[in-house]
N, C-alpha and C positions, 0 to 999 in steps of 0.2 A: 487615672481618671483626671479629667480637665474639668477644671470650674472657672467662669469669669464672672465678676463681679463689676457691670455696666458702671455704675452708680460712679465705680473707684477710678476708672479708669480718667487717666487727664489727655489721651488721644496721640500722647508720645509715641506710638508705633514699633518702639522698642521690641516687643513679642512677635511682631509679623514679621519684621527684620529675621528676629534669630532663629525662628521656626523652620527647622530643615524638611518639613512635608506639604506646609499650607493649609495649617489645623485654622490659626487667626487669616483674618484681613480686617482692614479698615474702612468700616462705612457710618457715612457721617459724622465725622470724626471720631470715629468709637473702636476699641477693637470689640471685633464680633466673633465666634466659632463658625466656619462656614466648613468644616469637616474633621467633626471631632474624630472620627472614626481612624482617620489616619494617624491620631496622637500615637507617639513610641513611649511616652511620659518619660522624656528625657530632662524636663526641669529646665529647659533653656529658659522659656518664656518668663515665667516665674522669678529667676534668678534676676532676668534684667527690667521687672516691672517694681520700679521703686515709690506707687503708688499702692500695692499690693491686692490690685485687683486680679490675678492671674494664681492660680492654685492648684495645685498638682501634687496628684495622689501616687509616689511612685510606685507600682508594679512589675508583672512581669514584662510589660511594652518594650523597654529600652532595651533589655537580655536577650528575647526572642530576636529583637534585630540586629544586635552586637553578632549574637551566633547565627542567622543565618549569611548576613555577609562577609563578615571579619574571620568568621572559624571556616564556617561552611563552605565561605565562597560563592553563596549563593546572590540570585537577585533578590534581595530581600523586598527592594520596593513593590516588585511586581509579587510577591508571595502575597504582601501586606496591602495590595494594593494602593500604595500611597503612590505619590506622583512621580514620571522618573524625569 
């Protein structure tokens, strides 16, 4: 689970950067969530939001897609629908 905290955020960009799905973008100077749905809750965002507006619940997200691409082999993006 993704949580962003508007208020915290100082518009460094930092999250949209490291987001390997395109969970954040940047509007008005803000980061926004414009598709949580594709979050893996791999903690990139988080890690490198050193205003602490970015929070992240890890679960199973990041596992499901470790194992369908890394083990499986599979297309994990298109499983999870995230972008490819």
């Amino acid at each position: 689970m993704i949580e962003l905290r508007p208020a915290a955020c100082n518009g460094c960009g930092a999250c949209v950067k490291v987001c390997p799905h395109g969970v954040l973008a940047m509007e008005e100077r803000k980061a926004r969530l414009v598709a949580e749905e594709r979050c893996i809750e791999c903690g990139a965002c988080q890690l490198n939001c050193h205003e602490g507006a970015v929070q992240v619940t890890k679960g199973a997200g990041c596992i499901v897609y470790i194992v369908l691409k890394d083990i499986l082999g599979l297309d994990a993006d298109a499983i999870l629908g995230a972008p490819v």
